[in-house]
C-alpha atoms as a printed R data frame, in Angstrom:
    type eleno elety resid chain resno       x      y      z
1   ATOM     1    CA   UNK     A     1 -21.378 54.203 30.558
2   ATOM     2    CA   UNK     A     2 -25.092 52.417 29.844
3   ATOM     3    CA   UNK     A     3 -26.911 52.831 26.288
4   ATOM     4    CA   UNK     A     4 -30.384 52.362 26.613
5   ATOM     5    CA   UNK     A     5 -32.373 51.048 23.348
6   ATOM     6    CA   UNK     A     6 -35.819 51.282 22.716
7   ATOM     7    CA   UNK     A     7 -38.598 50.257 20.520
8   ATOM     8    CA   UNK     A     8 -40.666 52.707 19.176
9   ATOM     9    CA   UNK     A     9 -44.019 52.433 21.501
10  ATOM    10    CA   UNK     A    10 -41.620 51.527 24.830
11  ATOM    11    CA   UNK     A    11 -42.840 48.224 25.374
12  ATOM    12    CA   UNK     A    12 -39.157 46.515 24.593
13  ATOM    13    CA   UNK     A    13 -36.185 48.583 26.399
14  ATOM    14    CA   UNK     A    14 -32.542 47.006 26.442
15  ATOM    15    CA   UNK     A    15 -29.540 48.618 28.062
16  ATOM    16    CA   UNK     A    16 -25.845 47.952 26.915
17  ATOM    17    CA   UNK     A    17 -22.782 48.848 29.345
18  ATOM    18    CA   UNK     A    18 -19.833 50.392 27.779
19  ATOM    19    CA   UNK     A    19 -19.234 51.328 23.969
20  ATOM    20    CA   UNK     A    20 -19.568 49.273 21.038
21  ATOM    21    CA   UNK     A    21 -17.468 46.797 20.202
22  ATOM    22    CA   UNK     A    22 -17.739 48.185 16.708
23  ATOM    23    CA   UNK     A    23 -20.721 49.834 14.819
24  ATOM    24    CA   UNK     A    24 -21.425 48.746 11.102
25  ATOM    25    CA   UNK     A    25 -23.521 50.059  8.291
26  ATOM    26    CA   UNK     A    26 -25.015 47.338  6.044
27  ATOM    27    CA   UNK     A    27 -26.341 48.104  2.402
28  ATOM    28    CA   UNK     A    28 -27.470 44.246  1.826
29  ATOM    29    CA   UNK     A    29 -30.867 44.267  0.320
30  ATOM    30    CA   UNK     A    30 -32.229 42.661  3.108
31  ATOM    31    CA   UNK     A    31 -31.203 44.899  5.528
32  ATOM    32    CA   UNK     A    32 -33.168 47.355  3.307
33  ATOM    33    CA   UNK     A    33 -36.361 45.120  3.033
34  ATOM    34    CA   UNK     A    34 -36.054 44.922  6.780
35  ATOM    35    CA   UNK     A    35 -35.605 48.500  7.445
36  ATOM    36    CA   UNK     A    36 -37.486 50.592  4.541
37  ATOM    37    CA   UNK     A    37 -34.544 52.416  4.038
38  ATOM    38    CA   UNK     A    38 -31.691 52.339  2.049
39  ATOM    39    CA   UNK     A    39 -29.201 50.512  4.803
40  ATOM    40    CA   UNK     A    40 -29.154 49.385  8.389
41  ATOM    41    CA   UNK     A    41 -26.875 50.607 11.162
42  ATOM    42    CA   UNK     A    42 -25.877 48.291 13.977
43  ATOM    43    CA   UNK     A    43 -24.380 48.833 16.770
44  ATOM    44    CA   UNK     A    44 -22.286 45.431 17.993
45  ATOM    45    CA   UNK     A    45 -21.872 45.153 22.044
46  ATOM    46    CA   UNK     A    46 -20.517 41.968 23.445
47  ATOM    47    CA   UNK     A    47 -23.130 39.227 24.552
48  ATOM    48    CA   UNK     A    48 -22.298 39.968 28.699
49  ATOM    49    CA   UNK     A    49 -22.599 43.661 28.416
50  ATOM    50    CA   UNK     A    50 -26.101 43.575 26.871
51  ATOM    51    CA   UNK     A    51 -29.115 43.522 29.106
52  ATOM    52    CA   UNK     A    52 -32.163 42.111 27.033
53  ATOM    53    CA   UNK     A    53 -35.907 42.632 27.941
54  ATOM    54    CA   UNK     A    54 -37.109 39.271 30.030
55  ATOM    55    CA   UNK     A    55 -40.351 39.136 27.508
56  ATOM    56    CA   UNK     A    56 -41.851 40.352 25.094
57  ATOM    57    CA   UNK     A    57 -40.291 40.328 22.128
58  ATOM    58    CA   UNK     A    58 -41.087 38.088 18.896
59  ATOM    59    CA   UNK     A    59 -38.023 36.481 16.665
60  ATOM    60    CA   UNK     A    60 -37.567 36.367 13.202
61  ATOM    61    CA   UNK     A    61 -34.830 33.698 11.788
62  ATOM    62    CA   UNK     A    62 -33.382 33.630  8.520
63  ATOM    63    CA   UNK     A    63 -30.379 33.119  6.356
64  ATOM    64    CA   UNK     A    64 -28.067 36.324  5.862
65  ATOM    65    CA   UNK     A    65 -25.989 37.372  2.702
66  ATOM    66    CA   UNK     A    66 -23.117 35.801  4.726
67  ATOM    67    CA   UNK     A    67 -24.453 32.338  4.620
68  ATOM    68    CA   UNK     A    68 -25.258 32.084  8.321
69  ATOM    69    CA   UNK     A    69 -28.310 32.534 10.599
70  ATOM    70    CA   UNK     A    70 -29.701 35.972 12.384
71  ATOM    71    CA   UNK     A    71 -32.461 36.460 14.515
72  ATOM    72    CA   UNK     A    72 -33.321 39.285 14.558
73  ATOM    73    CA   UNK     A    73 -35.710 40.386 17.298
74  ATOM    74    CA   UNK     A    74 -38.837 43.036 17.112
75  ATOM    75    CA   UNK     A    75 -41.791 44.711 19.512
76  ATOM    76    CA   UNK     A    76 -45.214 42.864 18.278
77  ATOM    77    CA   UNK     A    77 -46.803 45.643 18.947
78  ATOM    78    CA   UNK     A    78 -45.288 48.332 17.071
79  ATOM    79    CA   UNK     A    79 -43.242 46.667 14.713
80  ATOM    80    CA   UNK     A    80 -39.836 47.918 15.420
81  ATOM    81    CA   UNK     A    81 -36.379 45.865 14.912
82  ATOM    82    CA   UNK     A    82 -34.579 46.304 18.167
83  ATOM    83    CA   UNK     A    83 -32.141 43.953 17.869
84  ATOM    84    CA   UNK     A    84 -30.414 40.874 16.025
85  ATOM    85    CA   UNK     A    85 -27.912 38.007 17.237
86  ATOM    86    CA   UNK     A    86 -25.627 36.932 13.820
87  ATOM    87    CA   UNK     A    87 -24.638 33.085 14.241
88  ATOM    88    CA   UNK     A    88 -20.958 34.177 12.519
89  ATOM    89    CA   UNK     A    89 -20.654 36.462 15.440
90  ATOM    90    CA   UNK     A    90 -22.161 34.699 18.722
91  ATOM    91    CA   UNK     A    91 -20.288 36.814 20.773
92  ATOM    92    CA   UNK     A    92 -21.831 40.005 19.663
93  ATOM    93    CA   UNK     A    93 -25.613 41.090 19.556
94  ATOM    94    CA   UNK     A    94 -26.353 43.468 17.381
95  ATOM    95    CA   UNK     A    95 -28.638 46.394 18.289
96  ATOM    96    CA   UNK     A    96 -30.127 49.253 16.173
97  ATOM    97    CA   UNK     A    97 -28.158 52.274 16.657
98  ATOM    98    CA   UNK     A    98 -31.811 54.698 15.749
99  ATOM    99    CA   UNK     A    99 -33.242 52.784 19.017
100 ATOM   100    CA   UNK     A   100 -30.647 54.528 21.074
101 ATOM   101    CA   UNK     A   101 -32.083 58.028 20.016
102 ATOM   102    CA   UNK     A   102 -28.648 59.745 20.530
103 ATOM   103    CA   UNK     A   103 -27.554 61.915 18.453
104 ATOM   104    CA   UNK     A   104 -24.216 61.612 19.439
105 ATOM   105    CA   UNK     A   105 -24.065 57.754 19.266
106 ATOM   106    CA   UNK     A   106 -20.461 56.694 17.118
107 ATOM   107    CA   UNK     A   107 -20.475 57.042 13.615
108 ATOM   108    CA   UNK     A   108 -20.751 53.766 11.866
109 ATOM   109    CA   UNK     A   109 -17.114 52.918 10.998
110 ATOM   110    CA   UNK     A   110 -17.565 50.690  7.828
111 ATOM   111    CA   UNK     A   111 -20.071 50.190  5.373
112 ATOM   112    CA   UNK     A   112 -21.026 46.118  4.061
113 ATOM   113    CA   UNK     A   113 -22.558 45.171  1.555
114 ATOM   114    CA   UNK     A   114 -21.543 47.866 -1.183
115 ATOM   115    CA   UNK     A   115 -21.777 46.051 -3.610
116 ATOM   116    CA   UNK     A   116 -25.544 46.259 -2.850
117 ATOM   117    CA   UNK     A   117 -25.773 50.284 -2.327
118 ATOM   118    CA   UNK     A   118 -28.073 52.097 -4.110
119 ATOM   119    CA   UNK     A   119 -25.968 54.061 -6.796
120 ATOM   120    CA   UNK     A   120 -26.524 58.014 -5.898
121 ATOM   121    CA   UNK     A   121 -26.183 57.111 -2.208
122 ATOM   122    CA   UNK     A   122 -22.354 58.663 -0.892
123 ATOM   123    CA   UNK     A   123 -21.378 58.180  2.741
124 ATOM   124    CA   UNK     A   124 -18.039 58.991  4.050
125 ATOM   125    CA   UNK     A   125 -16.939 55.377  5.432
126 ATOM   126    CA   UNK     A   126 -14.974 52.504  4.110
127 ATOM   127    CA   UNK     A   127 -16.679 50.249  2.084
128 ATOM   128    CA   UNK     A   128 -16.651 46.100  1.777
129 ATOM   129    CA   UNK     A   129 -18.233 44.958 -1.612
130 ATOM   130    CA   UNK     A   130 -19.743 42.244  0.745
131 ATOM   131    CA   UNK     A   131 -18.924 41.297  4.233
132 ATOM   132    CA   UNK     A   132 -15.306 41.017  5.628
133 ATOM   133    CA   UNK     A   133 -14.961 37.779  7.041
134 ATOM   134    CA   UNK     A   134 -14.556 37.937 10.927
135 ATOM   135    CA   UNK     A   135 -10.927 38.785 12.612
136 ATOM   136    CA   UNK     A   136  -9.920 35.505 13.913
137 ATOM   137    CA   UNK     A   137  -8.034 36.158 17.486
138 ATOM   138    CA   UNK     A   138  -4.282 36.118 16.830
139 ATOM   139    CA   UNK     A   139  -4.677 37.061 12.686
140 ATOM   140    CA   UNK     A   140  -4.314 40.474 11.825
């Protein structure tokens, strides 16, 4: 199965091949600021079954809540966050499930960041009060 992602205007397209390794709501404020919205939803697909546009796209680094690097990657045209690569999790790249434009894309299945959610705001997933630290192959 393929998952195609888009930015907005259709300049930037990616595809990924099979179904997310997991898919992750974040609350963190900077997910906001990044967004406009009240949380980000990613969808995680391992490094080899994501097919990135050859150019094109513009990078933004920065430190995350976690104490380690993203870049997150836009369209420099129309603005849109397409996708981000988290240094704790090289093996992963993390692309915004909106981009997919599929209604029936997963439900996230865990919400980060909590501790950072806007009070009123009630989803139906578990929550982490920040981010659980990565499963570590062999640990439960």
């Amino acid at each position: 199965m393929e998952h195609t992602a888009s930015c907005h205007c259709g300049k930037l397209v990616l595809t990924c091949t099979g179904e997310p390794a997991k898919v992750s709501l974040c609350h963190c404020f900077d997910c906001q600021r990044r967004t406009g919205s009240l949380f980000s939803v990613a969808a995680f697909f391992p490094r080899d079954r994501v097919e990135l546009p050859a150019v094109g796209a513009r990078a933004f680094r920065r430190p995350s809540a976690s104490g380690r690097d993203v870049s997150f990657h836009f369209c420099p045209d129309c603005g849109s966050s397409l996708w981000w690569e988290p240094d704790r999790l090289p093996h992963l790249i993390g692309v915004a499930a909106g981009a997919f434009a599929d209604r029936d894309f997963p439900m996230p299945e865990q919400a980060v960041w909590a501790d950072h959610r806007h009070a009123w705001l009630d989803l139906p997933l578990p929550e982490h009060p920040q981010n659980p630290l990565p499963k570590v192959a062999g640990q439960g």
